[in-house]
C-alpha positions, 0 to 999 in steps of 0.5 A: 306848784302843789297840785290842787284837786280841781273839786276843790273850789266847786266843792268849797263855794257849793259847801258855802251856798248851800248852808247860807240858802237854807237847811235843806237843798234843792237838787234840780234835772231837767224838770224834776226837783228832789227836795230834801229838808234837815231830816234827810226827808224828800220829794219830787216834783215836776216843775210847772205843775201844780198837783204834788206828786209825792208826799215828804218821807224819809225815802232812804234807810235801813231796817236792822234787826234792832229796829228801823233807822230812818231818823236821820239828821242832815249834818253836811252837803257837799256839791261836785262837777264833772263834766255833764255830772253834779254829785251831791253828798249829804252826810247824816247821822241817827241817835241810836238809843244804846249810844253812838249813832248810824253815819249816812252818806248819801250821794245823789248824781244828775247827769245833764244827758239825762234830764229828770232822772237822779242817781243815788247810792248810800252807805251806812257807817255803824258809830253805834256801840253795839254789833248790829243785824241787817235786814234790808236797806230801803231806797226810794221809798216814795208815796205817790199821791193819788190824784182821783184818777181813775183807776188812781194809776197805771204801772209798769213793773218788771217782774217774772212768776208762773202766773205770766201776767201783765207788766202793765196794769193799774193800781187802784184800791188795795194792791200790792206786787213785790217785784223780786228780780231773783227767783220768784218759782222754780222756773220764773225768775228776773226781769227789768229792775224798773217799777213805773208809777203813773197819772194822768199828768205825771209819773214816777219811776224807780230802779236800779242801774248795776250792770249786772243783775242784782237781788233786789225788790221794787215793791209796789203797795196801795191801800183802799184806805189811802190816797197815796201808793208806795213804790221802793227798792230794797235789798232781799237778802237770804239772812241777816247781814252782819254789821259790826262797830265800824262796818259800812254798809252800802246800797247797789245804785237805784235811780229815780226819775219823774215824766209827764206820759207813761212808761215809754219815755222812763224806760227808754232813759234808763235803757240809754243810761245803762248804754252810756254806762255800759252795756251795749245793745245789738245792731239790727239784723235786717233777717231778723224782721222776716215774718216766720213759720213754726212746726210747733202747730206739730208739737213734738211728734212733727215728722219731716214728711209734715214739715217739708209738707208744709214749706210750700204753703209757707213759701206761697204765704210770703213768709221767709223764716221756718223753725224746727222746734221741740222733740227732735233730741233725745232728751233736755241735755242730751241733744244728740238726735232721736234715732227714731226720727232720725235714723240716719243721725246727723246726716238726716238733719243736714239733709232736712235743712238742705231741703228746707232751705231749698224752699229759698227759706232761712231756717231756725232751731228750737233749743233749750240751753241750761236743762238737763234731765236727769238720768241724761249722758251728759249728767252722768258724764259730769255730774257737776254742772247741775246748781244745787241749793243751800241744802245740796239738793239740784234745782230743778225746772219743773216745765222740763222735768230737768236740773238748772246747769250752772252758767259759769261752770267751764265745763258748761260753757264748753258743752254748749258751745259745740252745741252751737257749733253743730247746731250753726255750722254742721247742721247749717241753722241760719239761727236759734231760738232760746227758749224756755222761762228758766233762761231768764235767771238762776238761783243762787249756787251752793255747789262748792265746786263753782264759786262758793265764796258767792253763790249769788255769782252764777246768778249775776254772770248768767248774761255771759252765757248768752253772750257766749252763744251769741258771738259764737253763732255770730262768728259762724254766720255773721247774720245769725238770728238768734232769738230769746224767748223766756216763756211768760217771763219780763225778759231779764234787761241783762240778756237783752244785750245778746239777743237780737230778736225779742219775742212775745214769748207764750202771751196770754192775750192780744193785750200782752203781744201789744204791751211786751212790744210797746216795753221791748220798743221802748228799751231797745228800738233798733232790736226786731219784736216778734209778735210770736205765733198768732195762734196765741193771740186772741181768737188765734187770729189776731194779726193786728196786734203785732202788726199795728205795734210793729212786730214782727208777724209769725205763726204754726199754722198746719196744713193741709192736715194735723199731726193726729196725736196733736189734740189742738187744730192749727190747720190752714183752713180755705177761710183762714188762708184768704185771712193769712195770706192779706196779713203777710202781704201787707206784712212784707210790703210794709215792714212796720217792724222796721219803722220807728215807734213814736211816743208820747203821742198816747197814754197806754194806760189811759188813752182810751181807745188803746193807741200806737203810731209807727212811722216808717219812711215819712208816714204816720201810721196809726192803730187802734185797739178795743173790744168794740168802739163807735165813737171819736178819735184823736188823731195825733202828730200830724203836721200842723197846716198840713192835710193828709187822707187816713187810708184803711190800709186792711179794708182798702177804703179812706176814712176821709181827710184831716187837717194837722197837728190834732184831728177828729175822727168818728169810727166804730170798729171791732178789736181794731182799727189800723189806718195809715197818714198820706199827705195830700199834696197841693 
């Protein structure tokens, strides 16, 4: 019996109700309709409400140099099933005024395990009578309708520059962020390949789902003279492609998703898509929830006298984690030990941890992998590693003063590796902090000697790298923690398979400890978010930002004196150490940062006050935050019929008993209000 190709009937019958129903087709998720007419124009749309949320435009083409073709006609439409998936093709062409025309062949995946959310990815065949020149290729070009909210919306957007600003912010009046996830600066770079885009009733969400990074643009605009701002993503190539009679074209995969809430729900689908795709997410490790100490409150010129100095108080604080941080390497690169600070070389260093850890603390290294300054051994021993541009010359990393090393090169991988083995083994490091914002990508490598048929390569396999580092400290100590921390930077979604403790990494406010935690929660809920230092926080003191969000609490405080080259005064006063040591202690005897953050309670954006809920153990607790507030609450996610007192855990008093599922609360507080549920039992 001839084997009949079981699309074959799907597909014949879905052909056949398409074309009888209409000229366009609905294609339904969950709750989300994409609706596409003749001309290959779309929108999307959340069932059930009345407020569009897009305007009809032609969301996928291409610009070439000879001019932008996104008039297409839809010319057939094809439907398939497999399983939880329905691929939809739709085949259009555009007139080209030379002659011939531009073939589109669009296909649009739903997948039933992930409910509002569509996959496309497009080719473009050239029919036309001439060679042509790409630009760029355009997907999800969707103009989202402004509903006089105010501000219009809220965003989160995943890119990394110098600036380290927030990842989400509002877009209102004139505005426009380009969200390159390559090289944005010297040292900034990638990021998550997500753009959100949100009301107060509905959102959009845009990206790419390749499972490695990818050159690509998620811009997002807005005009003051416009009721509508645009969301994209789109190909950023470093010069015109090719595109000669016959050639296809084709785009990376992007998906669009729409949501009521903000940017919580999106960012966790697309995160457990690439994981059923895929990428696979590190277990929790139970020591990487420990509060931690940094030496860093010493900067550089630390000496082991100030160090082991301090241990005591840290121990006395409750905290379980100390860190050896910057300065105790010659150089980037050369990470053999300062003579000057340890004479005795490596057997000074074992020694330092050996006394550390006999304050019954883990220890943790700083190091700053894939630097190396110039003039450094290791440079002049192998003076291949280092990347170089189209013109030959080194990248460099100006917040090192070094040269970015390419993280294929064999030789590379070799060198850091028995850096890992002597930083893990021979030292006896119980973990790593990965630090620097250049970790979070690399620019394309033109050094012939690596991979030059694709200088994009080192650039998409940069995740393997830190893979390497992972398993290999792993393999040593199978509790290892090994933190990254791409300073300033939207941590790259690729590396976040090999860390299992994100951090903070340098904010520049206590908004951003919140909002870098509430996206890292989002994205991997079983991975430990450090709040990183407190000193960085607001007023250098603020506990109840990471502590309310469920991070991990950490600080450099000094004591009892500073390091006199240090102009900075980190010093563990009386008055600070009554502050630090209730903090730790509720730290340690609640453990947020292993309770489960619970969405869809609050809008982040538009929820004012700012709002989080952990539950931890069958208890909700709530935080509040704002500059000051004297007024109602809602306190939210109670059971309905249920009573429960809210108990100021902080100041030690109850705010009073309500009744589930909605309660309202009067409070006035300043920078924070935190309270935990208990259920009154009858």
């Amino acid at each position: 019996m001839k084997h009949i190709d079981k699309y074959t009937i799907i597909s014949i019958l879905s052909s056949f109700l398409l074309f009888s129903c209409s000229e366009g087709l609905e294609i339904k998720s969950g709750s989300m309709i994409l609706s596409v007419d003749k001309d290959m124009h779309m929108t999307v749309e959340l069932t059930g409400n009345d407020a569009p949320l897009t305007e009809k435009s032609q969301t996928e083409y291409i610009e070439l140099e000879e001019g932008t073709v996104s008039d297409f006609k839809l010319k057939s439409r094809d439907i398939r099933v497999a399983g939880d998936t329905t691929v939809y093709t739709l085949i259009g062409e555009a007139s080209m005024p030379f002659g011939g025309t531009i073939k589109k062949i669009q296909t649009i995946s739903v997948d039933s395990r992930f409910p509002g959310m569509a996959v496309t990815e497009v080719k473009y065949v050239n029919e036309s009578s001439r060679d042509l020149h790409v630009v760029k290729w355009v997907n999800h070009a969707f103009r989202v309708i402004d509903n006089e909210d105010t501000p219009a919306f809220w965003s989160f957007q995943g890119q990394s520059t110098i600036e380290r600003a927030d990842w989400i912010l509002p877009v209102d009046s004139t505005f426009y962020q380009r969200n390159y996830m390559g090289m944005n600066d010297s040292d900034y770079g990638g990021g998550i390949p997500v753009t959100c885009l949100w009301r107060r009733d509905q959102g959009i969400a845009v990206g790419h789902v390749e499972l490695s990074p990818r050159l690509v643009s998620l811009p997002v605009k807005k005009s003051k003279y416009d009721n509508y701002a645009e969301v994209a993503v789109e190909s950023t190539e470093e010069s015109v492609v090719a595109f000669t009679q016959g050639d296809t074209i084709s785009t990376v995969r992007t998906f669009v998703s729409v949501y009521e809430g903000d940017c919580f729900a999106p960012l966790r689908q697309f995160s457990e898509y690439m994981q059923a795709s895929g990428l696979v997410m590190p277990e929790s490790e139970p020591a990487a929830f420990e509060p931690m100490w940094c030496a860093w409150g010493y900067e550089r010129e630390a000496t082991f006298a100030e160090i082991l100095g301090t241990l005591p108080k840290v121990k006395e604080l409750g905290i379980k984690w100390a860190t050896v941080d910057d300065g105790y390497q010659i150089a980037e690169g050369d990470w053999e030990l300062d003579t000057k600070r340890f004479p005795g070389g490596d057997r000074d260093m074992v020694d330092l941890v050996k006394k550390m850890k006999a304050y019954g603390l883990k220890v943790q290294l700083w190091w700053a992998p894939l630097a190396a300054d110039p003039g450094t051994k290791v440079l002049k021993e192998n003076p291949d590693f280092i990347t170089l541009s189209k013109q030959q010359t080194p990248h460099y990393i100006t917040w090192w003063d070094s040269y970015y090393l390419s993280p294929v090169d064999s030789g590379v991988v070799s060198y850091s590796r028995d850096l890992v083995d002597r930083f893990m083994k021979k030292y006896d490091f119980d973990g790593l902090k990965l630090d620097g914002q250049h970790l979070n990508s690399v620019h394309p490598d033109y050094n012939w000697k690596h991979h030059p048929e694709c200088p994009q390569y080192s650039y998409e396999q940069l995740p393997g790298f830190f893979k390497m580092i992972y398993d290999e400290s792993r393999s040593i100590n199978p509790h290892a923690v090994i933190q990254n921390c791409p300073c300033g930077c939207c941590m790259s979604f690729y590396n976040l398979s090999y860390t299992n403790q994100t951090v903070a990494s340098d904010p520049t406010s206590s908004w951003q400890v919140r909002l870098k935690g509430y996206v890292y929660k989002a994205l991997v809920p079983r991975t430990a978010y450090f709040g990183d230092h407190v000193e960085l926080s607001d007023n250098g003191d603020d506990f109840a930002s990471s502590f309310g969000i469920g991070a991990v609490l950490g600080t450099k405080f000094t004591w009892p004196k500073n390091n006199p080259k240090v102009k900075a005064d980190y010093r563990l006063t009386p008055e600070k150490e009554v502050i630090w040591k209730k903090w730790f202690s509720l730290y340690n005897e609640k453990m947020l940062s292993t309770g489960e953050y619970v969405n869809g309670l609050y809008d982040i954006g538009y929820s004012r006050p700012e709002a989080h809920v952990i539950r931890k153990d069958g208890t909700l607790y709530y935080a509040f935050y704002a500059s000051s507030f004297d007024g109602d609450i809602l306190v939210k996610g109670l059971e309905e019929g249920k009573k429960y007192e809210l108990y100021d855990y902080f100041n030690e008093v109850s705010l009073g008993e309500v009744e589930g599922p909605e309660a309202r609360l009067h409070c006035k507080f300043e920078r924070a209000l935190l309270f935990q549920a208990n259920e009154v039992k009858k």
